[in-house]
C-alpha positions, 0 to 999 in steps of 0.5 A, spaced: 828 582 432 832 576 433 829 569 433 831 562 436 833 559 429 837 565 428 840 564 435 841 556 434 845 557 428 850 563 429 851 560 436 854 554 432 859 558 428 865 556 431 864 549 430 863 549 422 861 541 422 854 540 426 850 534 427 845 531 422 839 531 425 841 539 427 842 539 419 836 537 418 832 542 423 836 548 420 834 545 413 826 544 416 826 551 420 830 555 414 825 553 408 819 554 412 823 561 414 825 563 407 820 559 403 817 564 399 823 569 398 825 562 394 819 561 391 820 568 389 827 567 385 824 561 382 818 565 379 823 571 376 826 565 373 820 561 370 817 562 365 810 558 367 807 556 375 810 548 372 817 550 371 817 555 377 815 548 381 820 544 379 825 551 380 823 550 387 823 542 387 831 543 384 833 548 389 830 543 395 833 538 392 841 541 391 840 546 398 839 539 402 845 536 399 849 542 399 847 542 408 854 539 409 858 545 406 853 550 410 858 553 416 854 557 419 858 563 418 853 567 414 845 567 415 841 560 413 837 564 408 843 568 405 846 561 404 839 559 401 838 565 397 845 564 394 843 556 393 837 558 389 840 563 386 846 558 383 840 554 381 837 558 378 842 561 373 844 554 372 837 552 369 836 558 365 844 556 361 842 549 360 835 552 357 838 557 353 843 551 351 837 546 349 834 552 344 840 553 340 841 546 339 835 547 334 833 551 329 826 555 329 821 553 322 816 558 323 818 562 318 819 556 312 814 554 308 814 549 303 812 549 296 809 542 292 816 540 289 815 536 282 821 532 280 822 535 273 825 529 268 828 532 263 832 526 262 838 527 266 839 521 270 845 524 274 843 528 281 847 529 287 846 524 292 846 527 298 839 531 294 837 524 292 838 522 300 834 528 302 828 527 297 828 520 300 827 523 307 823 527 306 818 522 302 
């Protein structure tokens, strides 16, 4: 079954620079077409409905932007699928970047740490710097 936007956009396929109001209708008319397909992505990629919203609010954000690359050659929503998809890998390595940058203290306890003076005076700086920190 074929609709008016599909016929709109495969029309056009010869010519790959379209207009910008005819952007903006093939973006309005593919987002409401694909919008829950693309939420979809977003959720399989979100670990909570927060980051699933700003999933979807990037990938508006970067398929608006990207409208002008869009030729026509493929259908609106498998360039959409692909710009979700794109976006959402790209989420997902930056997140998994930012967590190795930290280390995980669940399992450290701490003990009460009593200086003992025994007398010696000499300590190693970086240990004396490390005491004061933790002060």
């Amino acid at each position: 079954m074929t609709n008016t936007f599909t016929m709109k956009v495969n029309s056009k396929q010869g010519n790959p620079k379209f207009k910008d109001s005819d952007l903006e209708n093939i973006f309005l008319e593919g987002i409401e077409q694909n919008k829950q397909k693309l939420l979809r992505i977003c959720s399989a990629y979100a670990n909570d409905n927060e980051e699933k919203k700003d999933l979807f609010q990037e990938v508006l954000v970067n398929i608006w932007k990207s409208m002008h690359s869009f030729r026509g050659k493929s259908a609106i929503s498998t360039w959409m699928y692909r710009v979700t998809l794109n976006v959402c890998i790209n989420a997902q390595t930056k997140l998994s970047k930012k967590k190795k940058q930290f280390i995980s203290m669940d399992s450290v306890t701490l003990a009460r740490y009593e200086k003992q003076t025994s007398g010696v005076e000499e300590e190693n700086p970086l240990l004396q710097y490390l005491r004061s920190c933790i002060k």
